[in-house]
N, C-alpha and C positions, 0 to 999 in steps of 0.2 A: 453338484458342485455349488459351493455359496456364492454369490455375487455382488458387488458391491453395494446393486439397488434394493438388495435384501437386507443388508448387513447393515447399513447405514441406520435407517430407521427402527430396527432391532433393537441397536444398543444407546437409544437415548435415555438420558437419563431420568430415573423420574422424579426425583424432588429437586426443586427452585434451586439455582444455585447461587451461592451467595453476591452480593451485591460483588464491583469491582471499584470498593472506594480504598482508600487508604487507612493500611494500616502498619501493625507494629510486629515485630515476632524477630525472637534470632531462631536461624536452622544449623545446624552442627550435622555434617554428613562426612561418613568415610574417605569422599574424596569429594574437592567440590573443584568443578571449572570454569576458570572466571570469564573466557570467551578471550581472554587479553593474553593466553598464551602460554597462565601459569596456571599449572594443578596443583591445588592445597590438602595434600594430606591430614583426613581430621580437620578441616577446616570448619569454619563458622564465618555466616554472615547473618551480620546484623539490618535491620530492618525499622525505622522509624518514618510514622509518617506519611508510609505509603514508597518511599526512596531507603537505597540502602546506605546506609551510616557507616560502615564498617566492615571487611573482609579482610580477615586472618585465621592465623592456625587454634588450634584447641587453647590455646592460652587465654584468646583473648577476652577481652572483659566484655561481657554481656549487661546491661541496664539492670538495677533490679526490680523495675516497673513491666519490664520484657520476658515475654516466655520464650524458653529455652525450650526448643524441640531437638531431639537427639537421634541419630539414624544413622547407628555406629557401620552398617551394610551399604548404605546409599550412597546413590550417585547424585549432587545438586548441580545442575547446570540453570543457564538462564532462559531453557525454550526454545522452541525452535519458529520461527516466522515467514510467515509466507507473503513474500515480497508483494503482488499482484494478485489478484483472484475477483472474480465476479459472483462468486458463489454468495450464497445468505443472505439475498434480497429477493423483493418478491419477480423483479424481472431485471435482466441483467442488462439489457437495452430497449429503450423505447423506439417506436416506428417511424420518430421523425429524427433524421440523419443529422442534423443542428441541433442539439439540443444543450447548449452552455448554462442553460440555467438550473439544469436537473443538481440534484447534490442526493447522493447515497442516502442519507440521513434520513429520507422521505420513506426508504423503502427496506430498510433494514430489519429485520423480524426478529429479535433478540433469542425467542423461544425457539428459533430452528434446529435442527437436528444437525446441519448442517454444523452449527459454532460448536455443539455437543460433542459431537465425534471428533471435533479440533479439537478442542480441549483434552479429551480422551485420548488423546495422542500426544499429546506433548506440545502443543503450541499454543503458545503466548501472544502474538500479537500478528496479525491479519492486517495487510493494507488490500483494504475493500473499495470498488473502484467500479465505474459502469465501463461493460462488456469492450469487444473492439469491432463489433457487427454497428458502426457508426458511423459519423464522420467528428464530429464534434459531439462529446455524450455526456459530460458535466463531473462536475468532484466527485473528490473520492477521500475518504477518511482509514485512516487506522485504529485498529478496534482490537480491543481483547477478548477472546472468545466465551467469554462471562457477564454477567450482568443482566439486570430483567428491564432495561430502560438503555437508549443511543447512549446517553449522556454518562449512564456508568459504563459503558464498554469502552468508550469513547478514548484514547492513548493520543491520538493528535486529532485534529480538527481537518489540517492542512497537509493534508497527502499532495492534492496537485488536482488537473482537470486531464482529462483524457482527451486526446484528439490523434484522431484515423487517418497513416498513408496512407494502409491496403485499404484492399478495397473490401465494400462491404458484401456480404454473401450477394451473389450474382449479379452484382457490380462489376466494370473493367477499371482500372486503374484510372484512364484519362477523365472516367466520370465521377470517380474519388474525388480528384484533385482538383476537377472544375467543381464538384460543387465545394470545395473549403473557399476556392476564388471566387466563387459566388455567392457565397454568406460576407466576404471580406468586403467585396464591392457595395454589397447593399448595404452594411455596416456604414462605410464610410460616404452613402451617398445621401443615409436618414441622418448621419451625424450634422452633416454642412445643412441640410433642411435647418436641422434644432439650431445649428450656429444664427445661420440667417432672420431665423424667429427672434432670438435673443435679439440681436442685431437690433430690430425694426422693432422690439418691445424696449428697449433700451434709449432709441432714438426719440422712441413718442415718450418717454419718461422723459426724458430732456428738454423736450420741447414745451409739457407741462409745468414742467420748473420755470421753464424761461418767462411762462404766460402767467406765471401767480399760481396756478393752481395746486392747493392742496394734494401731496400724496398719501397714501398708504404707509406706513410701515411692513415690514416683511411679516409675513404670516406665520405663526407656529405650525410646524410642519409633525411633529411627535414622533417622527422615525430616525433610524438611525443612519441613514443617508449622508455623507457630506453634500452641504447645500453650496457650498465657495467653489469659483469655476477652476479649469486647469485638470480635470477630470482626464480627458483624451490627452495620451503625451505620445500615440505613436505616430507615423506617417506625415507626411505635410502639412502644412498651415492651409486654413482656409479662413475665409471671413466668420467670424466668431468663435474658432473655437476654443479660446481661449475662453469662455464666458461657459463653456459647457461643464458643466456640475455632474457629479454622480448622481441625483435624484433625476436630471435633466433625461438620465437614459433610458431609454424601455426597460422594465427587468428583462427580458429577453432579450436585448443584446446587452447586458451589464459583464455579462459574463465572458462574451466576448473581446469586449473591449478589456479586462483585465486581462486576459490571454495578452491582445495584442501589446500592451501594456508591457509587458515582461512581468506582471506582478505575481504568476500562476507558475507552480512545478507545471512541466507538461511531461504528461506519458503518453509519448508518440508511438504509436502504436505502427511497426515497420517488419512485419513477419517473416519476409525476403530478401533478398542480396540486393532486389532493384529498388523495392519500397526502403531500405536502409538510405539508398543513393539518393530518391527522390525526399524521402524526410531530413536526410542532412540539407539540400538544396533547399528546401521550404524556411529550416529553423535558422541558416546563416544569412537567407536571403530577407528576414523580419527581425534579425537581429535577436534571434531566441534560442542560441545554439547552449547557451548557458544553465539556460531552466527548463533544457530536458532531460527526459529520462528515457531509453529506448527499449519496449518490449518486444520483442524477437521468439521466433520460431527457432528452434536447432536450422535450420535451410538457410537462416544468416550469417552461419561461421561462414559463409564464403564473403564475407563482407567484414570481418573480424577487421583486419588493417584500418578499413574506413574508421572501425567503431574505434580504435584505440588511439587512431589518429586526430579526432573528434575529442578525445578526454571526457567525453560524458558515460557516467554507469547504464547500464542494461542489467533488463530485467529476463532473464531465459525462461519465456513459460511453457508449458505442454511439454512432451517428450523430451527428452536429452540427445538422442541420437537421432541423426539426419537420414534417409533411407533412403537410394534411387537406383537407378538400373543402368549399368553402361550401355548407351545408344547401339555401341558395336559388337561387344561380348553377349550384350543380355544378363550380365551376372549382376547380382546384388553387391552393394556398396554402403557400408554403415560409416558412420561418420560419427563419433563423440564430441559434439560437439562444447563441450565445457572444457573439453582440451585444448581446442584450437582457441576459444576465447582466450582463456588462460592462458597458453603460450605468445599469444600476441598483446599481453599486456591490457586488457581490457576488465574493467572493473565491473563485477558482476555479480546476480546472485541466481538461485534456483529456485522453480516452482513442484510444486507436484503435479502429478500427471492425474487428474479425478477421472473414476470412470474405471480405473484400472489396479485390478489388488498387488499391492506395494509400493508402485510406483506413484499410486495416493497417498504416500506418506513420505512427510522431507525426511524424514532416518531415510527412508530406504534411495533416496537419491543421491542423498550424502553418501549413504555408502556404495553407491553404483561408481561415483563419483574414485573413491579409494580401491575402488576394483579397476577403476579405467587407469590408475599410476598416478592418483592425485596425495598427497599429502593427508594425514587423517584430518590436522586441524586444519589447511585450506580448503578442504569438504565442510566442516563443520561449520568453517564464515562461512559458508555459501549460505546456508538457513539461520545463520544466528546476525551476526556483525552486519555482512553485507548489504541485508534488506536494510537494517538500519541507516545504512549509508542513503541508500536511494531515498527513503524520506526524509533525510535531512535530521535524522534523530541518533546520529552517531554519539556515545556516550550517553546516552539515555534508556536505548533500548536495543539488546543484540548481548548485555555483558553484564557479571555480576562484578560492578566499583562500584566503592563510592559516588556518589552522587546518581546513581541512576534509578529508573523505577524498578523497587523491589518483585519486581517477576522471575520467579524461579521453578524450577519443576523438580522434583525427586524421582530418580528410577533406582530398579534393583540391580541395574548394568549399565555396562557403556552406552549410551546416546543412540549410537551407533548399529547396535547388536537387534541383532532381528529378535533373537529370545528376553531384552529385556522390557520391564514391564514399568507403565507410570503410574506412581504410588501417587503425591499429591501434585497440588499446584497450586501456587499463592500468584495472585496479580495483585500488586501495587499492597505485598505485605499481605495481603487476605487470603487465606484457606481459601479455596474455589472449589477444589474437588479432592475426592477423597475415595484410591478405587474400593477402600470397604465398603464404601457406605453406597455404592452406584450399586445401584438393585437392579439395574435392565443388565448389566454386565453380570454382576453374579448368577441372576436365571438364565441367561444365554450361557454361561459355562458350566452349570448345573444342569441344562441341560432341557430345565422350564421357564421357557422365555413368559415375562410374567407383562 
């Protein structure tokens, strides 16, 4: 039997794939779906610049600086996105449980096999993000699974920072949450030190004035730092802290303080019904109920209420279905839990299950999804639109309009269909991939993996 740890590294591909800068192209496909609701028969979309210009039917006018690609069979849709994931870096969490200053961008491997076999599947845009084995584990970016450099793959910069209710692998909860109160405490107890420094370097500046004496002018500092105080705007006043500067901070707690700040997406990471309760409690009681995001297990529908009551999106990652044992029967208990979200009004999207053949692919969750009595196109937001939503990139990425980034994928079927196949894929207008020309794919189904 194949396996996915086989399979993966199998069919990478072997030539460079092209950069993900922007460019230009119209595609014209038998059917194209905009993500917005409406299916264009013969449709065309235009492409300049890297953003789309233009979607309409066979008539419409094409540039004549623009190639016109034609795929009287095909299906164009805008890709499929994978809201959350820790994959394609070189470790998905570091050893120390605080770490706000980490950012993705350090550790990202552009040439993995990992973005390869994404792309090969149909996915366009990746919010990549450090692990939930944390407590505080640092940004996180969205990327498209293309490009030989961060900075080309790169679709936002500002995904958000990650920070852990559950606990961490053989952690208890109570120890989760003291140590977030015990990174907050130390926080604020070196912050009032720096205030007090200002303070008494401020006072003997004054008193130098007062005696005649010549000062200094401010130094060229050449970073890009705000040097002007007013830095710390959360929690109480102390002596100086209004004189505190962003350069004033350690970089290691900069990070935290923009958390505290409200200035950070947070992806609280709440895998259970109780850590759901305990992370609503943390984000209302810091005034941060606003700027987050919550990633959940299936074992949080039983918390669905809180989540919709709350108005914040969730990220559903792992599994889709909830699994447990009635205490008194003994019998098994599935639970769908994309149901119960969705019946309670909770805004949400899906991930793939990795590790596992099908359910590592958003098609096949989407359509586990319209097996469970979901809608086809409310399956389809789940991996298309939705994730958008969570990064704040609605209208930008998840849909083929106007004004968004030209990512689109061609198959020979519906999205959906286990038997269809992806032909190309353009990010931000650029050809990316092309399954003729993937040579590890055609020797794997030829039968000599080369």
């Amino acid at each position: 039997m194949r396996t996915a740890a086989l399979i993966l590294p199998v069919l990478a591909l072997s030539t460079a794939l092209a950069p993900a800068q922007e460019g230009s192209v119209a595609v014209r496909a038998g059917k194209v779906l905009t993500g917005t609701g409406q299916v264009i028969e013969n449709g065309t979309v235009v492409v300049e610049g890297g953003r789309i210009v233009a979607v309409g039917g066979p008539d419409l006018e094409v540039p004549f600086d623009t190639l016109l690609r034609e795929y009287p069979d095909g299906v164009l849709f805008t890709g499929f996105a994978e809201a959350h994931t820790s994959s394609g870096v070189d470790r998905a969490n570091e050893n120390v449980p605080v770490a706000p200053f980490l950012d993705v961008r350090d550790s990202i491997d552009p040439v993995s096999f990992f973005y390869e076999n994404e792309l090969r599947g149909g996915v366009t845009a990746l919010g990549v993000i450090p692990g939930n084995n944390c407590v505080i584990g640092g940004q996180g970016r969205v990327l498209a699974p293309a490009g030989m450099t961060v900075e080309e793959m790169t679709l936002s910069s500002y995904m958000g920072m990650k920070v852990a209710i559950g606990p961490k692998f053989g952690w208890s909860r109570s120890a989760q949450l003291a140590e977030l109160r015990e990174a907050e405490t130390a926080l604020v107890e070196a912050l009032k030190r720096t205030g007090q420094t200002l303070l008494d370097k401020e006072q003997a500046s004054a008193d130098a004035r007062r005696a005649g004496e010549e000062q200094p002018g401010p130094a060229e500092d050449h970073d890009d730092l705000d040097s002007a105080g007013g830095f710390i705007q959360f929690g109480e006043d102390f002596p100086g802290k209004a004189l505190i500067s962003e350069e004033d901070v350690d970089e290691i707690q900069r990070g935290l303080v923009r958390i505290l700040n409200g200035d950070e997406r947070l992806w609280l990471s709440c895998p259970g019904p109780t850590d759901v309760m305990h992370g609503l409690d943390w984000a209302r009681d810091h005034g941060l109920l606003e700027q987050c995001v919550f990633v959940v297990s299936s074992a949080a529908h039983e918390a669905a209420d809180l989540l919709a009551e709350s108005g914040r999106p969730v990220a559903l990652v792992g599994g889709l279905f909830h699994v447990e044992n009635d205490p008194v029967t003994g019998k098994e208990k599935r639970t769908f839990a994309p149901t119960v979200l969705a019946e309670a009004g909770v805004t949400f999207a899906i991930g793939s299950e990795k590790g596992r053949m099908g359910p590592d692919r958003l098609a096949y969750q989407a359509a586990t999804c319209v097996r469970e009595g979901m809608s086809r196109e409310q399956a389809l937001a789940l991996v298309t639109t939705a994730p958008a939503v969570l990064w704040g990139q609605e209208g930008q990425l998840g849909v083929l309009a106007k004004g968004a980034l030209g990512n689109m994928v061609l198959l020979d079927g519906d999205p959906l269909a286990i038997s269809s196949k992806v032909l190309k894929v353009w990010v931000k207008g650029r050809e990316v991939y092309d399954r003729d020309q993937d040579e590890r794919l055609q020797g794997l189904l030829e039968g000599g993996v080369k």
